[in-house]
C-alpha positions in Angstrom: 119.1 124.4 82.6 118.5 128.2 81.8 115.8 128.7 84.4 113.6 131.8 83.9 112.2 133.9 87.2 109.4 136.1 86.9 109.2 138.3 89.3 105.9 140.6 89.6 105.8 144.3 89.6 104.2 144.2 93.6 105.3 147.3 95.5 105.6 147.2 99.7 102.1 148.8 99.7 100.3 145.3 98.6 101.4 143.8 101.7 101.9 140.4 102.3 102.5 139.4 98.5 105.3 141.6 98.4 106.7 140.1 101.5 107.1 136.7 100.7 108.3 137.4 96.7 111.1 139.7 98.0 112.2 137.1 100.5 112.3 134.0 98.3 114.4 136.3 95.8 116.9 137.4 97.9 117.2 133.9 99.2 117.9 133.3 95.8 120.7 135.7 95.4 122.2 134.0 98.3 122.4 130.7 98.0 122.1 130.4 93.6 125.7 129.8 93.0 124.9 126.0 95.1 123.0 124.9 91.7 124.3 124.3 88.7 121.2 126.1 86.8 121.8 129.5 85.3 119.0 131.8 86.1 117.6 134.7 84.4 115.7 136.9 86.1 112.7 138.9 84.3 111.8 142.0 86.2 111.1 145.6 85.7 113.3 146.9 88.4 116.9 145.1 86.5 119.8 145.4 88.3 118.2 147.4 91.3 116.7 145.1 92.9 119.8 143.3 93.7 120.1 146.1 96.5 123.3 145.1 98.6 123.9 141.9 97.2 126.7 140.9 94.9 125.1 139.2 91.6 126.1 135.5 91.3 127.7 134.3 88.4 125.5 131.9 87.4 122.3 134.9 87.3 121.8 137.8 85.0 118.6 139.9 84.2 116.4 141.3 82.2 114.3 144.4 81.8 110.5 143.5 81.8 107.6 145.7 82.9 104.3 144.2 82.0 102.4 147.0 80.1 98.6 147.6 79.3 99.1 145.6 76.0 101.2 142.6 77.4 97.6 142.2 80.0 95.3 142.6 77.2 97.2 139.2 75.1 97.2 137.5 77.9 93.1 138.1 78.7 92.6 137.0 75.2 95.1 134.1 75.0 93.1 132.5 78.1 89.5 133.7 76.5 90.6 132.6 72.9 93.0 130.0 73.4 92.8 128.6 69.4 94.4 132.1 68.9 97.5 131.6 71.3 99.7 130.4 68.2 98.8 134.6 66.5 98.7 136.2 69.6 101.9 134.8 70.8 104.0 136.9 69.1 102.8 140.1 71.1 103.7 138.4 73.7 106.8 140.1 75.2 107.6 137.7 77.6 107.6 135.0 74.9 109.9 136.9 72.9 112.5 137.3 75.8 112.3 133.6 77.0 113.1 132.6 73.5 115.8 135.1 73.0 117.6 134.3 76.3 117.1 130.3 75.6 114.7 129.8 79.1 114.0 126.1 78.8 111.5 126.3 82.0 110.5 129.4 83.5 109.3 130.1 87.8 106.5 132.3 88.6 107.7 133.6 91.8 104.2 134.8 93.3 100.6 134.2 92.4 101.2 136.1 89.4 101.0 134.2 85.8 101.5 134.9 82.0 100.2 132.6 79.4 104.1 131.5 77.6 104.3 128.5 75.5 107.0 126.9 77.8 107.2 124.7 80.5 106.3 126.5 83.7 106.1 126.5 87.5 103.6 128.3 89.4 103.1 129.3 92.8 99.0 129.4 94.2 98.7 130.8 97.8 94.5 130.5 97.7 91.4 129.1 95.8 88.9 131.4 97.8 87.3 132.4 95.0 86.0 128.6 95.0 85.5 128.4 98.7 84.1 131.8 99.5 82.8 133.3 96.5 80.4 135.6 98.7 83.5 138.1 99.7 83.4 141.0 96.9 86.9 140.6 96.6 86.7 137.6 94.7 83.8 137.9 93.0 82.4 141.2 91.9 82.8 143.1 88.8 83.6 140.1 87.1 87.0 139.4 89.6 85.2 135.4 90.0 85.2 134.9 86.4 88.7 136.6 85.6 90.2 134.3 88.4 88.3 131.0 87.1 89.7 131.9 83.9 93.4 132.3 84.8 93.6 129.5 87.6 92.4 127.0 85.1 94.8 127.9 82.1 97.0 128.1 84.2 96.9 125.1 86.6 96.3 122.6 84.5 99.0 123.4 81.9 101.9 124.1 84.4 105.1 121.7 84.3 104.6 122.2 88.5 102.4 123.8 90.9 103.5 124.9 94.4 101.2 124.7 97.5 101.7 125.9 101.2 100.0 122.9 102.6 98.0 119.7 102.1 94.8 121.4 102.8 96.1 124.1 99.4 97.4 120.9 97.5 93.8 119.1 98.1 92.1 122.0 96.7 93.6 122.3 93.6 93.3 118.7 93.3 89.4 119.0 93.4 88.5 122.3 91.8 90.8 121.0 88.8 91.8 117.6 88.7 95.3 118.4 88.7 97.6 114.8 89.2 98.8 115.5 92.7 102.3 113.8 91.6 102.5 117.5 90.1 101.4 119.4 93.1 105.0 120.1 95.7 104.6 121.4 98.8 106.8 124.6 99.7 105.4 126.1 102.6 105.4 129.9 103.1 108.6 131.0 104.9 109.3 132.8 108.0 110.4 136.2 106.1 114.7 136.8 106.6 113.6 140.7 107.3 112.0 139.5 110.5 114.1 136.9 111.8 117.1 139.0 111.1 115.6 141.9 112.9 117.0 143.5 116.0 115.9 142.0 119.4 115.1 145.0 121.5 112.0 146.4 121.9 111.8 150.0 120.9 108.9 152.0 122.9 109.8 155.1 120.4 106.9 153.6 118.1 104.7 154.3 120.9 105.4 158.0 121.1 105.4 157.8 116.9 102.3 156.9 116.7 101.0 158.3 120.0 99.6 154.7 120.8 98.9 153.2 124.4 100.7 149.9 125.5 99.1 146.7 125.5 97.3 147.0 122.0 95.8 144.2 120.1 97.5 144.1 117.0 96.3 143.6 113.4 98.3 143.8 110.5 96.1 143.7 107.2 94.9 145.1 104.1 91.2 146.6 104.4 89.4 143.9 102.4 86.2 142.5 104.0 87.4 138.8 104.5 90.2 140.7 106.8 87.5 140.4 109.3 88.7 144.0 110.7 84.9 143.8 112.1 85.3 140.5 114.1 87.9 141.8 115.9 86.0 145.2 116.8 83.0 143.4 117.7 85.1 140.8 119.9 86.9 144.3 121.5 83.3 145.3 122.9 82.6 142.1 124.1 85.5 142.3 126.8 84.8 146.0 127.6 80.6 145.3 128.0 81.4 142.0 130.0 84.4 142.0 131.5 85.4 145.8 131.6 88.5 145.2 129.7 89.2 147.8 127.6 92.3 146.7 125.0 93.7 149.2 122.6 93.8 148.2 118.7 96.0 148.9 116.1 95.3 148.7 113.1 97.7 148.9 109.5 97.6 148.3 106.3 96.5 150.1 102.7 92.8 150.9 102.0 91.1 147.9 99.6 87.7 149.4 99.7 86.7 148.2 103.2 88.4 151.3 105.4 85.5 153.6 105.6 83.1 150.8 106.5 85.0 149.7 109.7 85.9 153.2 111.1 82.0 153.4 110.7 81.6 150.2 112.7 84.3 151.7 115.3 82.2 154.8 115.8 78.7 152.9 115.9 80.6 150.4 118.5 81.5 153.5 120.5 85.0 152.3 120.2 86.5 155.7 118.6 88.9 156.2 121.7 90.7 152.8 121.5 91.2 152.0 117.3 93.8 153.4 116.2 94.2 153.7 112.3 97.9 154.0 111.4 98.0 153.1 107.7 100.2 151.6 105.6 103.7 151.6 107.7 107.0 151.0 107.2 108.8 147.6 107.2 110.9 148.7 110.5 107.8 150.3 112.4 105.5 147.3 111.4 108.4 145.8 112.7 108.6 147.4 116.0 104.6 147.4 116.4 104.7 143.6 116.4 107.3 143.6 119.6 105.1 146.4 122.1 101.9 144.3 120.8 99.7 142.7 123.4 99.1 140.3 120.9 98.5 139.5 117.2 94.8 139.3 116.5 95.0 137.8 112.9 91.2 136.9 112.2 90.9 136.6 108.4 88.5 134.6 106.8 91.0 133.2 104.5 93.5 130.1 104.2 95.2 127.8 103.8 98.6 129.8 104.5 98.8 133.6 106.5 101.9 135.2 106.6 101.7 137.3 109.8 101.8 134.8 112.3 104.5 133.4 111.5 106.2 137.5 111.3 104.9 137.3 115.0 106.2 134.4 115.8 109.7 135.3 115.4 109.3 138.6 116.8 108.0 137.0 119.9 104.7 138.6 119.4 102.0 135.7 120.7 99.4 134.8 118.3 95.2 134.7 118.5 94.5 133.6 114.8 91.6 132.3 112.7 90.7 128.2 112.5 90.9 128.2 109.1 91.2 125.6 106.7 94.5 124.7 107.1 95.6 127.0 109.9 96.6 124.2 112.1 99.0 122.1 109.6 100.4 125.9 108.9 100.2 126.9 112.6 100.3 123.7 114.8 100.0 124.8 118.8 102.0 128.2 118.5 99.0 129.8 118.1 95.6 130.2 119.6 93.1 129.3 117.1 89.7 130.4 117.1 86.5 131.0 115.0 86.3 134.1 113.0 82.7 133.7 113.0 82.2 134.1 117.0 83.1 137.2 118.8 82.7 136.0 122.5 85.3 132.8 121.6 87.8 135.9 119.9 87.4 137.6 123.1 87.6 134.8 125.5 90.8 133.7 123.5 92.4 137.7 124.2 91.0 137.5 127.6 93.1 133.9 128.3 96.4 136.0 127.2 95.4 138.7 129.7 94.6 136.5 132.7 97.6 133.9 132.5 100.6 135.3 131.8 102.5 132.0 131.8 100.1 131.4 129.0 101.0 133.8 127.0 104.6 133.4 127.3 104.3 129.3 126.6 102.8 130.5 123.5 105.9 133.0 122.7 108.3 130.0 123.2 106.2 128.0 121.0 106.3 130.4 118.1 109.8 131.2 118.4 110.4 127.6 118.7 108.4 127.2 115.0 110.1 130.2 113.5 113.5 128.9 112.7 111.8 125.6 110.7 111.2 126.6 107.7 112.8 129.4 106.0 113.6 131.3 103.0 116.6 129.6 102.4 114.5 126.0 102.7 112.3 127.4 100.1 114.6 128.3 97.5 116.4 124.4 98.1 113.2 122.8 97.8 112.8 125.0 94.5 116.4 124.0 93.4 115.1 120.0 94.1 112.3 120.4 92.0 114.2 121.7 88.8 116.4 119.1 89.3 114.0 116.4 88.7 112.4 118.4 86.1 115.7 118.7 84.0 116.0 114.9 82.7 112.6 115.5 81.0 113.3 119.3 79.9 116.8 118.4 78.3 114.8 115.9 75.6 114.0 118.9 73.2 115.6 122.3 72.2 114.4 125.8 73.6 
């Protein structure tokens, strides 16, 4: 089959997104030329984006960058969907499936385009269903732009991918999807951290003019982050226990920054939060190996990408009981509930009393690491197209 790849315009900045997109691609580059699919990839960075990999035969690419207009059809093919047949032929996308003969096209991340083709799409969370109270999902209209997408889209697509069986079971409920068209691709341990160098570099330290033994939390600034769990949970252990643990924190500004270096100041907890920013891939890197630990305390499931980045860089893991934290997680991580501060602290303080502890726990996730990979991904994606293709091959693209 000609098998169509959308990939999104995410940059590094956005985080976690970007992370796991990237990786599944260059998986992709790697291991394509074991199917017999030709794939075309749609993308607005071309050829570039190959970065050091030779292109495999059986791949080529397109120019695409999604422009004001291409957003503005697809609004009002999923707001007026009587007028799809008239408004399809602004469609850009549309018009370079059908030129290139795509018979099925892959939406690599959570990112969709109404197309009158066969499609399979990729949904990492339904919070706006579970926890419509966090702005993020919800205000200025963002609850009603996602209800609208997520059901055009879900229950159209050929195949949807979930992380887990807590993520298939929620699309199955919020809308009625057959589960027979819900696969399960779990998200991998990224190739940029298992293929990472093993030392420990203490010049990140000095960089950053950071202490040792810091609690570490990788994240944007959104509220269901949690950012303020994890402050309150730090004064805990220093009012009760006189424990007084450095915190890092990094990631890009969503609208949530100023409010939790207010909270740091009200908690009198200026002198040990550090605010470092949006970082590069090697220093986030290196911050993960001097970490004390990874305090990951988001609100959100079913699926987190950063423990399993810890894991593998033998950083140990306090994490959020989530739903579906535990399938994602299993015992490699310390789970605990974001809601209560003194069980957060208790959980950092367990780390800091028994060291044998916390190094059962580093086995564990390096143990878990090496499961499920990129490379796993993309064959499980490869599977799925092949059992798609008896039915795709009945008509003509």
């Amino acid at each position: 089959m000609k098998v169509g790849v959308y990939l999104s315009d995410r940059v590094p900045v956005v985080g976690g997104g970007y992370t796991i997109e990237n990786d599944i691609f260059q998986c992709l580059l790697d291991i394509a030329k074991e199917s017999h699919h030709h794939f075309i990839i749609f993308s607005n960075q071309g050829t570039d984006i190959l970065a050091n990999h030779s292109k495999p035969s059986n791949l080529e690419f397109v120019q695409y960058h999604r422009s004001f207009s291409d957003k503005l059809v697809s609004i009002l093919s999923t707001e007026q969907p009587r007028f799809y047949k008239l408004l399809k032929q602004f469609n850009r996308l549309e018009s370079l499936v059908s030129n290139t003969g795509v018979e099925i096209i892959w939406f690599v991340g959570q990112n969709f385009i109404p197309i009158d083709l066969p499609y399979i799409t990729v949904i990492w969370d339904l919070q706006h269903r579970l926890q419509p109270w966090f702005p993020e999902v919800s205000a200025n209209g963002e609850w009603l732009a996602r209800e609208r997408i997520f059901t055009y889209m879900l229950q159209r697509s050929t195949v949807i991918i979930a992380g887990n069986e807590v993520g298939k079971k929620e699309i199955e409920r919020f809308y009625q999807v057959p589960s027979e068209r819900i696969k399960l691709l779990p998200h991998p341990t990224p190739k940029v951290v298992l293929d990472a160098p093993p030392d420990r570099d203490k010049k990140i330290l000095t960089k950053y003019n950071i202490p040792e033994n810091y609690l570490f939390y990788p994240a944007q600034f959104w509220s269901h982050k949690n950012h303020a769990g994890l402050l309150l949970a730090v004064k805990f252990l220093r009012d009760n226990y006189d424990l007084i643990f450095p915190v890092v924190f990094v990631g890009s500004d969503q609208g949530n920054l100023q409010y939790i270096k207010q909270l740091t100041v009200k908690l009198d907890l200026s002198k040990q939060v550090h605010f470092l920013g949006f970082v590069s891939q090697e220093d986030l890197i290196n911050l993960y190996r001097n970490a004390f630990a990874l305090t990951y305390l988001t609100f959100f499931g079913p699926e987190n990408l950063p423990p399993l980045e810890a894991f593998a860089l033998g950083c140990p893991v306090v994490a959020s009981k989530v739903s579906g934290s535990e399938e994602q997680l299993g015992d490699a991580a310390l789970l605990v509930d974001p809601k209560d501060e003194r069980q957060i602290a208790l959980a950092i303080r367990s780390l800091y009393e028994n060291s044998e502890f916390r190094n059962t726990l580093i086995q564990r996730g390096l143990a878990r690491t090496s499961k499920w990979t990129g490379y796993d991904y993309i064959r499980g994606l490869l599977s799925i197209l092949d059992e798609l293709e008896p039915f795709i091959r009945c008509w003509s693209a």
